[in-house]
N, C-alpha and C positions, 0 to 999 in steps of 0.2 A: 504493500500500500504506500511505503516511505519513496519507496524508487518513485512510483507515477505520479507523486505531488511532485517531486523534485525534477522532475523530466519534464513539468510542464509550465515551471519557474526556471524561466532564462536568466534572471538575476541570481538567484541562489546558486546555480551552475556555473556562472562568472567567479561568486565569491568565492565556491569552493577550489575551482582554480586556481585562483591568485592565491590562498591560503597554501594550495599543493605547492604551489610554484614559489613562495615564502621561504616553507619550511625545508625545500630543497637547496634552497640559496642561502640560509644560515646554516645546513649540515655543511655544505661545499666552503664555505666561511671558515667553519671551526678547522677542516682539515685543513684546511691553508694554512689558519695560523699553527697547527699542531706541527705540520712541516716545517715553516721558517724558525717554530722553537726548536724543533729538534734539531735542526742543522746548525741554529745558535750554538744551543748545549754542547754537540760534539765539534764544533769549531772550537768552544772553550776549552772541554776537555782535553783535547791535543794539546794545550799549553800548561797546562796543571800539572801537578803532583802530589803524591803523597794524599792525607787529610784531605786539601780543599778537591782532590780528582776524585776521589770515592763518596763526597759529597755531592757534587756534580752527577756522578755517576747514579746513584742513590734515586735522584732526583730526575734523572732521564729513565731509569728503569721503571720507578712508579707514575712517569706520564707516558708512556706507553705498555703498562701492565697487561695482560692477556691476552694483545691484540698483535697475530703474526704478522700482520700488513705490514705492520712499523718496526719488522724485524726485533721481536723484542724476545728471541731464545738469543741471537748472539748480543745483543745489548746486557740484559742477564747474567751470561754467563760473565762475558767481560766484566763487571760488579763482583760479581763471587770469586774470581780470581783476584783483584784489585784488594781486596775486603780480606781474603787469605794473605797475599803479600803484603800487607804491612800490617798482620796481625789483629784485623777487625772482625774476630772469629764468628760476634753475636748477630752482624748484620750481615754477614753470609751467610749464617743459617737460617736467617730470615727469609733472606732471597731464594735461599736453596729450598725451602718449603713451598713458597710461590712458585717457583721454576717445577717442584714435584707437581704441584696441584695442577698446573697450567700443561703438562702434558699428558694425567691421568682423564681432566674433563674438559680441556677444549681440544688438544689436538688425540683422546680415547686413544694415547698410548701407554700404557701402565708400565710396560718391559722398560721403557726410555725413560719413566721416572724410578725405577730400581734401581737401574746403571745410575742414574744422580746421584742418588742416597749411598751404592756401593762405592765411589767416587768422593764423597764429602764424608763417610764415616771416619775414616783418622783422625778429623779435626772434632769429630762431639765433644770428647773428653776437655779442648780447650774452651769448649760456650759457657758461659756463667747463666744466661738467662734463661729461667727455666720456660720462660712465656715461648721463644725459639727453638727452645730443644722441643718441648711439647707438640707443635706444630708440625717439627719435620717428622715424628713417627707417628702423627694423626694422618698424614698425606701418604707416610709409607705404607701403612697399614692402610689407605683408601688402594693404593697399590695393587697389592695383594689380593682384594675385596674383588677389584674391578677385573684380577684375574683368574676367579673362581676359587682361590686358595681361600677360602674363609676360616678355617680354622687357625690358619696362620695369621690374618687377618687383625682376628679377635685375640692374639695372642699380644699383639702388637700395639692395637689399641687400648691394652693395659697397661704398655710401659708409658703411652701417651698419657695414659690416664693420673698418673702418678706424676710425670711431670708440669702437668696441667693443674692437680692440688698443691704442690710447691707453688706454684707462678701466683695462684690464690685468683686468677681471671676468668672469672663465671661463664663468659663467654666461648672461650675454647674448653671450659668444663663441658660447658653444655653439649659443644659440638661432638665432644668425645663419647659422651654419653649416646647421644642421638644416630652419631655414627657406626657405634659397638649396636644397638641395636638393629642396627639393616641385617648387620652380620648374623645376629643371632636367632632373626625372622627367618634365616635362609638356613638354617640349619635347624629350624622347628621348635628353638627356646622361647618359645612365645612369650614365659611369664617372664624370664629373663629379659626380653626384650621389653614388653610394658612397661617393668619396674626401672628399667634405663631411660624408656622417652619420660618415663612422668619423671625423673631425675632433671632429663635433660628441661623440660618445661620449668621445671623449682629454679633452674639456675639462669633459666633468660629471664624468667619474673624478677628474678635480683637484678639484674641486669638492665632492668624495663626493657627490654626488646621485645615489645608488643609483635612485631612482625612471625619472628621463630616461635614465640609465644604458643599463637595461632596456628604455626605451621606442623608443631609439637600434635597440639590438642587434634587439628585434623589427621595426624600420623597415625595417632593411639587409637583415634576413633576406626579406621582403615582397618587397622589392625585387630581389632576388636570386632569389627563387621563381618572380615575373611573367616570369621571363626564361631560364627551367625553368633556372637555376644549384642543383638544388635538394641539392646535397652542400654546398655554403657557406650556401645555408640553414638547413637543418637543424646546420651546426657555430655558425653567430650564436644559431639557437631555444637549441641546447642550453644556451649559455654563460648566456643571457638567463634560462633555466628556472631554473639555477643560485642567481643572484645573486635570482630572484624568490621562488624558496625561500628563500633565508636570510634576507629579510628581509617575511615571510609576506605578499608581494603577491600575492594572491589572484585578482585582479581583472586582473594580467597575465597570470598564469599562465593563465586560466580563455584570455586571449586567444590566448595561445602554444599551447597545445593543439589550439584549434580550429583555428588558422591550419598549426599541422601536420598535425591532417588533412584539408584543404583541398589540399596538397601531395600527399601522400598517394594523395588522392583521383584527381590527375592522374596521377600515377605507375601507376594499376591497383594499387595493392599494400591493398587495401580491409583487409585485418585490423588492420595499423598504424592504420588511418582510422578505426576502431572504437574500438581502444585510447586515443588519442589523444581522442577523442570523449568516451570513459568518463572520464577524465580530467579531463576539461574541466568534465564533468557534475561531477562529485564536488569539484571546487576552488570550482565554483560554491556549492554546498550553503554553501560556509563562509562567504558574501554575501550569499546567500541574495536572488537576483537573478531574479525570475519572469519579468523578459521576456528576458535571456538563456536560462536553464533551458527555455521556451520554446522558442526557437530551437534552444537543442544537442539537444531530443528529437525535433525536427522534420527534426535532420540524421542523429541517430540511426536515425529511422523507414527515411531511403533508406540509409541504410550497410548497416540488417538487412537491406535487401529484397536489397540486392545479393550482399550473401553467402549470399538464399535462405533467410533464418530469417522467412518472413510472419508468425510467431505473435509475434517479438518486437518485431518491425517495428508490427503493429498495436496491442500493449501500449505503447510506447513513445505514439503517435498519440494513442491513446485520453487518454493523464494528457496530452499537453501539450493539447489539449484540456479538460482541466477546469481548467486556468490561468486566472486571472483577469488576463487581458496587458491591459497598458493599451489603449485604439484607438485612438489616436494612435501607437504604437510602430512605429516607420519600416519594419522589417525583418516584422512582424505577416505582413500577406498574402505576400508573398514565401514567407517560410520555411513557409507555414500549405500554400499552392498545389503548391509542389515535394514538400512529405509527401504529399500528396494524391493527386495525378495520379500518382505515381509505386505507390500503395499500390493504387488503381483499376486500374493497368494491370495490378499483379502478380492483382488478382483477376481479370482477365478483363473487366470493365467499360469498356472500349474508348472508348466514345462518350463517357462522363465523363471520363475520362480526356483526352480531345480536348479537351472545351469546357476545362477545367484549364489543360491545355499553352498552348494560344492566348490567355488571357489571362495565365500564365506568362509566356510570350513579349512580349506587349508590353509589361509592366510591365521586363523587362529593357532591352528597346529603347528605353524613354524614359527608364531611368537611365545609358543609353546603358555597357551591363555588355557591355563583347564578349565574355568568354568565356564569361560564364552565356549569355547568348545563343546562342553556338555548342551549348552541352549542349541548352538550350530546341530546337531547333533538330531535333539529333540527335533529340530524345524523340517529339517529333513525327513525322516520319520513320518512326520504326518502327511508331507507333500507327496511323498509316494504312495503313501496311504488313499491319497486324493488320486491319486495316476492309477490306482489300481495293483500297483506294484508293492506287494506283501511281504514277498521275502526279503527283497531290498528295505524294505520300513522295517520289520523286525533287524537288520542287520544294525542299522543306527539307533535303535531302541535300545539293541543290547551293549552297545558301546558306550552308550549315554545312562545306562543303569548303570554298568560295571566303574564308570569315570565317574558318575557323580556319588554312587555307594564307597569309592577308594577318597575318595574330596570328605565327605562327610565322616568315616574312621578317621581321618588325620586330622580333623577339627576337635573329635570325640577327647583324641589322646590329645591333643594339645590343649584341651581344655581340661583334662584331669590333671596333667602335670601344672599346669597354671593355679589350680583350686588347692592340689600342693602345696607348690610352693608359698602360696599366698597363707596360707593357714596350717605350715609345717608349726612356726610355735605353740601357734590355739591349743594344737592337740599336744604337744608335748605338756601344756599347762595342764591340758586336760586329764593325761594320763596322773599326773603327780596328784590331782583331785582323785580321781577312784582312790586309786592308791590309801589316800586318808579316808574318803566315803569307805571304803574296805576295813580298815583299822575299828571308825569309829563303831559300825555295825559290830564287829566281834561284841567291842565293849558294850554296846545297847542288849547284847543276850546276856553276858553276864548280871547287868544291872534291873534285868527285866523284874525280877521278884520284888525289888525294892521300890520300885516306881510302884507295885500296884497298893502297895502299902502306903504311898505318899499322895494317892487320887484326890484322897477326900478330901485332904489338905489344899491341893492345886485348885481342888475347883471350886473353894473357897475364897483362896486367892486372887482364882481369875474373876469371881465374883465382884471383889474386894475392889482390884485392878480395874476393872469394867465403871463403875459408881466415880471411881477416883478417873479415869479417865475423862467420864460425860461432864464434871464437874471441873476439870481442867480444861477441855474441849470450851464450855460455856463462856468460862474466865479471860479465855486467850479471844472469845470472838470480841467479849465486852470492850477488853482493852484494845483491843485491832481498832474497834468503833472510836472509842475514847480519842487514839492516837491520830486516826482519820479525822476528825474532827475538830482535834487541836491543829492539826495541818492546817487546815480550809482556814481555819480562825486566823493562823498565823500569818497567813499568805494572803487574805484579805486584810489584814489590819496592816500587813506591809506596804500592801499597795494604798490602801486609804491614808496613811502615814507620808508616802513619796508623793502621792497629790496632793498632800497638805503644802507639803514642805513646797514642790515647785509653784504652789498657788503664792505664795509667801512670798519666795524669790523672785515671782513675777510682777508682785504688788506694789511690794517695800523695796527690797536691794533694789528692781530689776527700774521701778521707775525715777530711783535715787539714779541710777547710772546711768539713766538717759537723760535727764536734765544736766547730769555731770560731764555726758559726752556733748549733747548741745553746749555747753557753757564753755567747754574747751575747743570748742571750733570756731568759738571768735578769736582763741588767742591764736597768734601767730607760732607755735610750738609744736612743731608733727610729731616729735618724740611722744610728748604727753597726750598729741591723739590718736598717734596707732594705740597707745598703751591703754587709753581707755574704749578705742572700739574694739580692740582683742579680750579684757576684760566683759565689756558688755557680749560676746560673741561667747567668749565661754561659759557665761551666766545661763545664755540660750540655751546651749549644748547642753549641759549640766540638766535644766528646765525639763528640757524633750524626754533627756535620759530618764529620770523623773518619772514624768505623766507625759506621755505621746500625747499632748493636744490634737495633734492634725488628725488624730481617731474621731475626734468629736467635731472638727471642721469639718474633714475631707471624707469620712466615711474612713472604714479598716480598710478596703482595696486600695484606696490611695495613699492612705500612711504605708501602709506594707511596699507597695511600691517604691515610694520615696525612702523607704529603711535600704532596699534591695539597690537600690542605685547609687546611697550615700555609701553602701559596703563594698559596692563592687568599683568606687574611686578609690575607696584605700587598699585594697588587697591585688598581689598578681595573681589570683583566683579567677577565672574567666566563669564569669556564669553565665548559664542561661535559662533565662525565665519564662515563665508562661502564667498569667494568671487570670481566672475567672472571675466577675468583679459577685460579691457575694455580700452584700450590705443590707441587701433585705430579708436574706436568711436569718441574720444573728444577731441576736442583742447586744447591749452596749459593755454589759459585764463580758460575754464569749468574743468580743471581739479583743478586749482590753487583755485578756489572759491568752488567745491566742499569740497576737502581736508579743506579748510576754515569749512565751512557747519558741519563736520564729528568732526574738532578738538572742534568745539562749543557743538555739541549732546551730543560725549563724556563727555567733562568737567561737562554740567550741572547732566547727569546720574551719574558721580562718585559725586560730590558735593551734588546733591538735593534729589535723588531717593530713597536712605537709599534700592535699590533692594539686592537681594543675586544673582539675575542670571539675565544675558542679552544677547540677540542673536544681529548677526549683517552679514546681510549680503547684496551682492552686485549682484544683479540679469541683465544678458543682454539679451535681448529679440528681435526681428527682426526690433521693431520700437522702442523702451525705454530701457532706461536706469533703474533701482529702486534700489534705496538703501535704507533699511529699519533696525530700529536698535530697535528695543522692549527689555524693563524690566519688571519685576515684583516686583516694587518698591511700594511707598507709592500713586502714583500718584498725580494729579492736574486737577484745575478746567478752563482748556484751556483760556474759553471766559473772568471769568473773570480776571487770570491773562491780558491778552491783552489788556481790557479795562483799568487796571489800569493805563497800562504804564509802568508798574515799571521794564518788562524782555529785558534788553538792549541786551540781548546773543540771544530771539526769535528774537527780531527784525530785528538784524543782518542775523541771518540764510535766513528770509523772503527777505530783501534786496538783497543778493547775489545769492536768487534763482530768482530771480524778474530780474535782469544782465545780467544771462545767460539763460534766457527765459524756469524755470526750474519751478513745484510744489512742496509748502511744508503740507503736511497732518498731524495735529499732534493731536492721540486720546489718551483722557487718563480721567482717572474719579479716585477720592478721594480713597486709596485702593485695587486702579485695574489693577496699573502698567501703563504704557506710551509705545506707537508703534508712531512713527515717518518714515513717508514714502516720502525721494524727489524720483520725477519721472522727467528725463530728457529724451528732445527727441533732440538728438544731431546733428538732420538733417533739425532743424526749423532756 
């Protein structure tokens, strides 16, 4: 629909050209200057030595990092021999990590990053920095990985791992973490490998690297999915969808969607696998990624057919079809075959349909995909089923039984050793429990005789116990009351006490210092009149803090507003607000204890939260009031602050919601930010 508006807007079609034709003349720009830098640089460097040439050097290898155009294996190498000659051992390991990394995933030669590593191994022993050493056996060990040696691999990524807890840098913790886990996925340590990404996750949250964060939480969720765990998968999607919303990663989200309806997809539950899809499409738009968008309309096409919508099914087919997808794009025939053969059979097209399937199918088999293979498999089966052709259907039947019955044992056993490992202590706790359960029962038959001699006693007692309970019960409600009630008294007579006080200050000081501020703006003396309209300005301040007048001028939505705008001038806290204007809900007492309520939230979020952003809005609804104000600060341990006692600002909030017969909700966990939710129903 997007192409035909735009095909028939000759202005839009200029614009986008001039913008194509822009963005090619500032790419053509930057390599120009990258050229004349570089040929600076190595004009300079022929004249150097020593220090300022490995500096130089240094600094020409990291502006052309990864990119072989600009010749940077011998730019590199010449660095790590400069860096060894004159004993810069730490920033040759550096570079030699890079240089490993740069030929195991851009130019997919692992062999040519071993010879590195066996080549730069004499000098480990002189690096001091463990952050260096770390690095270059995290890339050796990706080495290894990328050349099926995984045991060796993972052997490797533990000496990483050891030098990456020295260096104390979260970051390559993480990576080491997250990287021993591919390993240990491929060798069927499943729970071994969970318990590594969720490691590796703890250490990019220190880290705030929201990105890996995300990348983690989708990992584990994958992982978890291949292994149909798919209620802990979808709880990592969800958290993952989260943190990728708020920090508008697009390009995760577009993945997270897909990959839940993928989930979805296994589960039969095809409408979530639509929605999810839809999803995915529409996240995409904001990337504006044609060979993804491709692909999600190609997954769309079988989502329709399954749910029996062919018209939307074939709309869907038709646009990802007029894509211009690159032909090199990996996933291209794949996702193009399965739209295909699956749109053929709903028409009745059988025979096409077949030739489709059969070359579906082997493109799975040599990406060697079992479980696309298993469905490749099924689809066949039926198609012949549809041709008539019986023996050939039961032949993919039984292949597709036998591959998906061998898929689902190795899930079984990877999910008993996971339920192991995860709860090998439980049970070891648990045995040492029998164990005394065992002990004490001996001793309950020994004592059996004497217990029945002590009944009459006990059930006197429990009699005794019962009477003294109801009457301890009764005592502790009285005083619960008593103490509620001294609250309410106390916290009203506070506030009736600070409206005294600013009514006072407003009368007497506040009208003495206006006439004192007129009187000195006849004199000629600006010292003595900033000092008396900064006086008179703090009086006001003081006043507000007090008793919020502007409650009773402006209504609570506009003093609240005006609290929210004077807060967010002093703090680098970025808020943002939303609120519903709600003055004819609430009376003059629920308004004044709210605004109370809101000036407490606030203080504690700018003082304690250490957030960078916080929302805060005021929601009215036909029966409730909500006002909820969430960060994504350092958070806290709710329960047991409150048990300690020691937050007199919670107690307060809970007191004054407790007054006006209001709820206070407040969730928050070490690292996970604070949402704080009162709910007033202003008709109780």
């Amino acid at each position: 629909m997007m192409r035909k508006i735009i095909s028939k807007n000759r202005y839009t079609k200029l614009v986008i050209c001039l913008g194509l034709c822009f963005n090619v003349w500032i790419g053509y720009t930057q390599d120009i200057t990258k050229i004349q830098t570089l040929k600076t640089l190595k004009k300079v460097i022929r004249n150097s030595e020593k220090a300022e040439k490995l500096k130089l050097l240094d600094s020409l290898t990291n502006l052309v990092k990864y990119q072989p155009e600009f010749k940077y294996d011998s730019i590199v190498k010449a660095t790590i021999e400069h860096a060894i000659a004159i004993d810069s051992f730490n920033l040759a390991g550096w570079h030699t990590a890079s240089f490993i990394y740069h030929q195991n995933s851009i130019l997919e030669k692992p062999n040519e990053g071993l010879k590195l590593f066996t080549n730069f191994e004499p000098y480990l022993d002189k690096l001091t920095d463990e952050r260096s050493i770390g690095r270059v056996y995290l890339n050796v060990a990706d080495s290894y990985y990328f050349l099926g040696e995984i045991e060796k691999s993972i052997s490797v990524y533990n000496i990483a791992k050891e030098h990456a807890l020295a260096s104390q840098n979260n970051s390559l913790i993480a990576f080491v973490h997250l990287y021993t886990s591919y390993a240990q996925d491929k060798l069927g340590l499943f729970a071994d490998a969970s318990q590594n990404i969720k490691e590796a996750a703890k250490r990019f949250q220190i880290a705030k690297d929201t990105f890996n964060i995300v990348s983690t939480k989708n990992l584990l969720a994958n992982l978890y999915s291949r292994n149909s765990f798919f209620i802990e998968a979808a709880k990592e999607r969800k958290e993952a969808v989260f943190l990728a919303k708020k920090t508008n990663d697009y390009r995760h989200l577009v993945t997270l969607y897909n990959n839940a309806s993928i989930d979805y997809r296994k589960q039969n539950k095809h409408n979530l696998r639509l929605k999810n899809l839809e999803a995915a499409l529409l996240e995409n738009k904001k990337i504006d990624d044609i060979n993804t968008q491709y692909r999600l309309l190609c997954s769309l096409t079988v989502a329709y057919l399954d749910l029996g919508n062919n018209t939307k099914a074939t709309m869907c087919f038709n646009e990802a079809q007029e894509l211009k997808v690159n032909d090199d794009y990996y996933s291209k025939e794949t996702s193009y075959l399965n739209a295909k053969k699956h749109l053929l059979y709903s028409n009745g097209d059988y025979q096409k349909a077949l030739e489709a399937g059969k070359t579906h199918l082997k493109i799975y088999q040599k990406q060697k995909k079992f479980e696309e293979t298993v469905w490749a498999h099924q689809f066949l089966n039926k198609t012949y089923l549809e041709l008539g052709e019986k023996e050939k259907a039961y032949e993919h039947l039984a292949v597709s039984t036998a591959l998906k019955d061998s898929i689902v044992s190795a899930q079984n056993i990877k999910s008993l050793v996971y339920y192991q490992t995860l709860y090998e202590t439980e049970k070891r706790d648990l045995q040492i429990e029998k164990q005394q359960t065992d002990i004490a029962l001996l001793d309950e038959k020994n004592k059996i005789k004497n217990q029945w001699m002590l009944i009459g006693g006990l059930i006197l007692l429990s009699i005794f116990g019962f009477i003294s309970l109801i009457r301890s019960r009764n005592f502790a409600i009285r005083k619960q009351r008593l103490q509620a009630d001294f609250s309410k008294n106390l916290v009203k007579a506070q506030e009736d006490e600070k409206a005294k006080i600013a009514l006072d200050l407003h009368d007497s000081v506040g009208q003495k210092l206006m006439y004192l501020t007129r009187e000195v703006k006849s004199k000629d003396d600006r010292e003595l009149q900033e000092l008396a309209s900064q006086t008179l300005e703090s009086l006001r301040v003081i006043s507000r803090t007090l008793h919020p007048s502007t409650i009773e001028k402006l209504g609570f939505t506009a003093a609240l507003e005006e609290l929210l705008e004077e807060v967010k001038t002093h703090t680098d806290i970025i808020f943002s607000i939303k609120t519903d204007n709600v003055d004819q809900e609430i009376n003059s007492q629920q308004a004044l204890y709210l605004y109370r309520i809101v000036q407490e939230l606030l203080s504690n979020v700018i003082k304690h939260s250490g957030a960078e952003n916080a929302f805060f809005t005021v929601t009215k609804t036909a029966k409730v009031i909500l006002i909820e104000l969430e960060d994504d600060g350092i958070g806290f341990e709710v329960e047991r602050v409150l048990k300690k006692g020691k937050s007199l600002g919670m107690q307060s909030i809970y007191e004054r919601c407790s007054i006006i017969n209001a709820t206070c909700k407040i969730e928050s966990h070490e690292n996970k930010g604070t949402k704080t939710t009162i709910k007033l129903n202003p008709f109780n």
